[in-house]
C-alpha positions in Angstrom: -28.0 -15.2 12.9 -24.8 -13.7 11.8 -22.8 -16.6 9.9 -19.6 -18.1 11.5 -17.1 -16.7 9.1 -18.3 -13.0 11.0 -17.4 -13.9 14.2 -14.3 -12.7 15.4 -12.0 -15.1 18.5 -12.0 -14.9 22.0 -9.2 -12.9 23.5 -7.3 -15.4 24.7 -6.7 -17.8 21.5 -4.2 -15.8 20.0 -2.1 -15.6 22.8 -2.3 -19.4 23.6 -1.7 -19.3 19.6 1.9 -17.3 20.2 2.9 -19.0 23.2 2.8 -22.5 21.4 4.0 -21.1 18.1 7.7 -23.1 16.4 10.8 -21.2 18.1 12.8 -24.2 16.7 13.5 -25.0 13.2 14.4 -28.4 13.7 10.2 -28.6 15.8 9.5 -27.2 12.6 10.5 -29.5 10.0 9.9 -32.7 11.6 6.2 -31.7 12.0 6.6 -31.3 8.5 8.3 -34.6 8.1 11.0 -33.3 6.5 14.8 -34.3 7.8 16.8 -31.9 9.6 19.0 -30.1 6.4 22.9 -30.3 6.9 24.4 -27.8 7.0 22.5 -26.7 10.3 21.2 -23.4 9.8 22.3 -20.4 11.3 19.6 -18.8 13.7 21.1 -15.8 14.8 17.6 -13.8 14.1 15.6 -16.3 16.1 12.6 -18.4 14.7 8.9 -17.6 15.4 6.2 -19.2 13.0 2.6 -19.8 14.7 1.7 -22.9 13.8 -1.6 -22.4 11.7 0.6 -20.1 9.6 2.9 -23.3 9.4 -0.3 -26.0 8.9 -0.8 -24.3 5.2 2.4 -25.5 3.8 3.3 -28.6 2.0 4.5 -31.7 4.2 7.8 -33.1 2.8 8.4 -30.1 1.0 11.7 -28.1 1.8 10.7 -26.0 -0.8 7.4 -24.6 0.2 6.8 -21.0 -0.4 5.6 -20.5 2.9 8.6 -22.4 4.8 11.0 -20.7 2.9 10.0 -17.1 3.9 10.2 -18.4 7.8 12.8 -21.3 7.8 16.6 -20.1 8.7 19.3 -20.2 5.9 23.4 -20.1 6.3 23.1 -17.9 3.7 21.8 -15.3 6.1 25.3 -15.0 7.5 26.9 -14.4 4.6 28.4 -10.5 3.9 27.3 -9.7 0.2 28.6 -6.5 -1.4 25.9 -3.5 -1.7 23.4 -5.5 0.8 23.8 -3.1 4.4 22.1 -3.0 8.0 19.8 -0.2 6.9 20.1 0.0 3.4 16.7 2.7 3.7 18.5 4.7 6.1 16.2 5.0 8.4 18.6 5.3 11.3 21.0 7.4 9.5 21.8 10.1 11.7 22.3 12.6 8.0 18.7 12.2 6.5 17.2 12.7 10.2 14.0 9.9 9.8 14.6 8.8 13.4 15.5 11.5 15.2 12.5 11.5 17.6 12.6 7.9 19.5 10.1 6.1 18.1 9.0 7.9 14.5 10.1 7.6 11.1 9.9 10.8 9.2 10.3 9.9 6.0 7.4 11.4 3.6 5.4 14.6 3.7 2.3 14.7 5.8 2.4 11.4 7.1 4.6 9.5 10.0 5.4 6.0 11.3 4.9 5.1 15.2 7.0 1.9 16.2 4.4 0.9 18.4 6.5 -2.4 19.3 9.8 -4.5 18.7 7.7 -7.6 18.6 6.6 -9.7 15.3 3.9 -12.8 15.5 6.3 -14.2 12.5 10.2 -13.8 12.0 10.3 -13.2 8.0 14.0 -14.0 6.6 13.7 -11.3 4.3 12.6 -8.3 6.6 13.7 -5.4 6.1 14.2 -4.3 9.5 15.9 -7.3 10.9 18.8 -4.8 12.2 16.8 -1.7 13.2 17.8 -0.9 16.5 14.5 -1.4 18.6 16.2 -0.4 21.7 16.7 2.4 21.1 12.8 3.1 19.5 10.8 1.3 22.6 7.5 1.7 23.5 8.7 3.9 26.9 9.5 6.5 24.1 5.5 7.1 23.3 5.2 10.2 24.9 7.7 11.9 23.2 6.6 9.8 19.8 3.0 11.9 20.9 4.3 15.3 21.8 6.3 15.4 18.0 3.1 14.4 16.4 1.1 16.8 18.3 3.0 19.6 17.9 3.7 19.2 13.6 0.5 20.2 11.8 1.8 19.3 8.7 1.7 15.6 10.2 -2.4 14.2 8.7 -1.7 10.4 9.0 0.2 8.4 11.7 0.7 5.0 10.5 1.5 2.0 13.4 4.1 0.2 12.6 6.9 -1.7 14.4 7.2 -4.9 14.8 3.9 -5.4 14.3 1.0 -3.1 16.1 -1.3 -5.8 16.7 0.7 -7.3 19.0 -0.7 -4.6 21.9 -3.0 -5.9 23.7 -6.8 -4.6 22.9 -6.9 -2.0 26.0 -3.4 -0.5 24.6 -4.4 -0.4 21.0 -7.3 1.3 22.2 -5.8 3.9 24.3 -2.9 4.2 21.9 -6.3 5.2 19.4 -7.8 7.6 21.7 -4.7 9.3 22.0 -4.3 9.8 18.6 -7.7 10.9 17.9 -7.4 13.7 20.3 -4.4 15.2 17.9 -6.6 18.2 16.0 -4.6 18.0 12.5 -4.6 13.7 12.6 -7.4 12.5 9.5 -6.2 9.1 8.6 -5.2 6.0 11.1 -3.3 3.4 9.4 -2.1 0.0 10.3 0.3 -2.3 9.0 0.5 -5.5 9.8 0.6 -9.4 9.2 -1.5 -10.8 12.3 -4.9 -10.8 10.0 -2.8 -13.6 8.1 -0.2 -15.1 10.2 -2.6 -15.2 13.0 -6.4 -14.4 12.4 -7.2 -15.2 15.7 -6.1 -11.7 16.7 -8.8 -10.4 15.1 -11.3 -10.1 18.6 -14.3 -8.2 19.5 -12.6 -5.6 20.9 -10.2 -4.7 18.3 -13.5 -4.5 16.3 -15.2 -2.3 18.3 -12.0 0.1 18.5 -11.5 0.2 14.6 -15.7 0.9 14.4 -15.4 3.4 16.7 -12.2 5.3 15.5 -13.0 9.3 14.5 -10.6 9.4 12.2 -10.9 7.3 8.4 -8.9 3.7 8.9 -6.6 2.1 6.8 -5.3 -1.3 7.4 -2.4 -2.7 5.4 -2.1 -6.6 5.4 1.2 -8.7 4.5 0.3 -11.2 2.4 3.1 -12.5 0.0 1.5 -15.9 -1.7 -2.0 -17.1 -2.3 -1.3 -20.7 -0.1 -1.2 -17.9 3.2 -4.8 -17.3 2.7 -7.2 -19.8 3.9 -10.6 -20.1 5.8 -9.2 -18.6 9.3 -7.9 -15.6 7.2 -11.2 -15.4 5.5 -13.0 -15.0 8.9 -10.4 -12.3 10.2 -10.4 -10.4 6.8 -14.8 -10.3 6.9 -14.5 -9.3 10.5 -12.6 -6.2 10.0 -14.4 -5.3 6.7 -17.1 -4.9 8.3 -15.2 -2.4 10.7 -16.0 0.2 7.7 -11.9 0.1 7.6 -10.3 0.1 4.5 -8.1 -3.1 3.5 -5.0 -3.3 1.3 -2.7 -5.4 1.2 1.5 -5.0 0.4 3.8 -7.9 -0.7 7.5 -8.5 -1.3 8.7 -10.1 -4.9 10.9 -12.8 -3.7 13.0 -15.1 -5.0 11.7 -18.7 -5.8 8.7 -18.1 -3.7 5.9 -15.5 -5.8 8.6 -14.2 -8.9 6.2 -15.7 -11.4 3.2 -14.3 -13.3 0.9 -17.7 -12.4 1.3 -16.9 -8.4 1.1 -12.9 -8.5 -2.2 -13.4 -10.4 -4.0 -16.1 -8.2 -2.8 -13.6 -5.3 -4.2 -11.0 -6.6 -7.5 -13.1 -7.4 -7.5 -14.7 -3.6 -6.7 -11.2 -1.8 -10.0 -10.0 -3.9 -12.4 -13.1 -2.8 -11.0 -12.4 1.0 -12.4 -8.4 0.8 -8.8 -7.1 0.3 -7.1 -4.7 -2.5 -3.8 -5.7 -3.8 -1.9 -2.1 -3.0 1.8 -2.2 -3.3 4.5 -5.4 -4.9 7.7 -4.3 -3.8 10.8 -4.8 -5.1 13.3 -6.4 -2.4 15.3 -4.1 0.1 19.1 -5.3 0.1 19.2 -5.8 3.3 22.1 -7.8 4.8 21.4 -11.5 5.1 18.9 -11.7 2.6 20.3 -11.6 -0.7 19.4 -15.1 -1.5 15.5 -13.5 -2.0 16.5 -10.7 -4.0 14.8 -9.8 -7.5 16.1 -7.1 -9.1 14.4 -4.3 -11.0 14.8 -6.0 -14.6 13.6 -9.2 -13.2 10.9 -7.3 -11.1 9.3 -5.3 -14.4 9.4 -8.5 -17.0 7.0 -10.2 -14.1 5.1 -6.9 -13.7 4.3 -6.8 -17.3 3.0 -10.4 -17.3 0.7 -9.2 -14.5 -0.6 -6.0 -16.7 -1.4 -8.4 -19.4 -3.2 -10.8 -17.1 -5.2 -8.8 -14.6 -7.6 -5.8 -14.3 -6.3 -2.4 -13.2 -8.3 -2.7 -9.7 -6.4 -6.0 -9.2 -2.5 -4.8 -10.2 -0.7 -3.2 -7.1 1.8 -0.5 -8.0 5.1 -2.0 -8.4 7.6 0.2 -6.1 10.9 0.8 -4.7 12.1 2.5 -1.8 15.4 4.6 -2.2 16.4 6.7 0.8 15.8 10.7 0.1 13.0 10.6 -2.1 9.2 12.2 -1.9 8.0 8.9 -1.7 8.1 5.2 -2.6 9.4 5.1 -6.8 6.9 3.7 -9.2 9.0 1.3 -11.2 8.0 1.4 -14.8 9.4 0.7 -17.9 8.7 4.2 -19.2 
């Protein structure tokens, strides 16, 4: 018999699981048991934390790594010099990422697919907290498809958005067979946060379409602390390993949440035990309205170094840095 921890959820759990999720900080905290905070917090990017996301942090704790990456802060209205809207240009009209509805063209050979505007978790610090989605909908798919189709030098399409997992299971796996009729396509990559956020999107048909996918899979995680991983993102994690689909996963250096050596290391060391690489740590985009989590690249190498010191090379992501222009994302190094 095929041990719990294999079994992926019903269909409809995560969606009950969204539906019931905190859209209110002041719901949040006083589950927490923790006193609404004057001043009130300024929400004008809404709330959304599902609450077994929220049942892994500390009660009584304002400071808990998790709650801080989710909980609103006035700080987020505050205009900051050298922090901008889209400080990656991605919707700058002169570097030409966007300029097919629904792709970013940013590196050679591979392309991003907004596959959705929607999120199962509002993260204070994301980087597209401005991008206009609008303007990058889903109805724009089948012109997304026609530029993949018709540039050869395009071998990976990587769903992004929002977050991909948020179609349903018939979509995703219609949105795959599409894809997989493209000649020049190899790789199919995903990122996303559901796996940790909410697990129980991992289901049986998700499964089946990642095990049946022609073309090699790649699925990037979100996973910024070691206190987001648990049992229920154990379970999702040894579900889609066995999907043959490779698993990585990409985290944010954040202020007063993961800048130390001690949590980087037992991240690294959790994300192992749960079948997943650590793959990229990336230094903080200046995004407006989150300055207050911002490392900078001095800070950001002297923690890096720690880690070299402290954990095998299989287990040390590559410390990077997007700047808009480039070939790709910059290693940052010291050399």
């Amino acid at each position: 018999m095929i041990p719990p921890i294999h079994l992926p959820w019903q269909p409809h759990i995560w969606r009950e699981e969204l539906a019931n999720a905190y859209r209110k900080p002041d719901d949040l905290l006083k589950d927490l048991g923790i006193a609404s905070v004057d001043p009130p917090y300024n929400d004008a990017f809404s709330t959304l934390v599902p609450r077994g996301f929220a049942a892994r942090m500390t009660p009584g704790n304002l400071q808990d790594p998790l709650l801080k990456q989710v909980l609103p802060n006035r700080q987020e209205s505050q205009l900051v010099a050298g922090f901008s809207k889209d400080p990656l240009a991605e919707t700058d009209l002169q570097h030409g990422f966007n300029s097919t509805p629904g792709l970013i063209h940013k590196y050679q050979g591979r392309v991003l697919l907004i596959t959705t505007p929607a999120c199962a978790v509002h993260c204070r610090y994301c980087f597209r907290r401005h991008f206009p989605y609008e303007e990058n909908r889903p109805k724009h798919l089948e012109q997304a498809l026609a530029a993949i189709e018709h540039d050869a030098s395009i071998n990976e399409v990587i769903l992004s958005g929002g977050d991909p997992l948020l179609l349903d299971d018939s979509a995703l796996a219609d949105l795959f067979k599409r894809l997989q009729n493209i000649q020049h396509l190899q790789r199919l990559r995903i990122h996303t946060r559901l796996p940790v956020v909410l697990p129980q999107r991992i289901t049986q048909l998700l499964l089946d379409t990642l095990s049946g996918c022609k073309l090699d899979t790649v699925l990037v995680i979100h996973c910024n602390h070691p206190n987001e991983l648990d049992q229920d993102t154990q379970r999702a994690l040894a579900c889609l390993h066995q999907t043959r689909t490779w698993l990585f996963n990409q985290a944010v250096l954040l202020k007063d949440i993961n800048d130390n050596v001690e949590v980087q290391v037992d991240l690294a060391m959790k994300l192992f035990a749960q079948q997943v690489l650590p793959y990229y740590l990336h230094l903080p985009d200046a995004v407006q309205g989150t300055h207050h989590f911002f490392i900078d690249r001095t800070r950001g190498l002297a923690i890096f170094a720690q880690m070299q010191a402290k954990l095998p090379g299989y287990l040390l992501p590559r410390l990077v840095q997007e700047q808009p222009g480039e070939a790709s994302k910059l290693i940052v190094s010291t050399k």
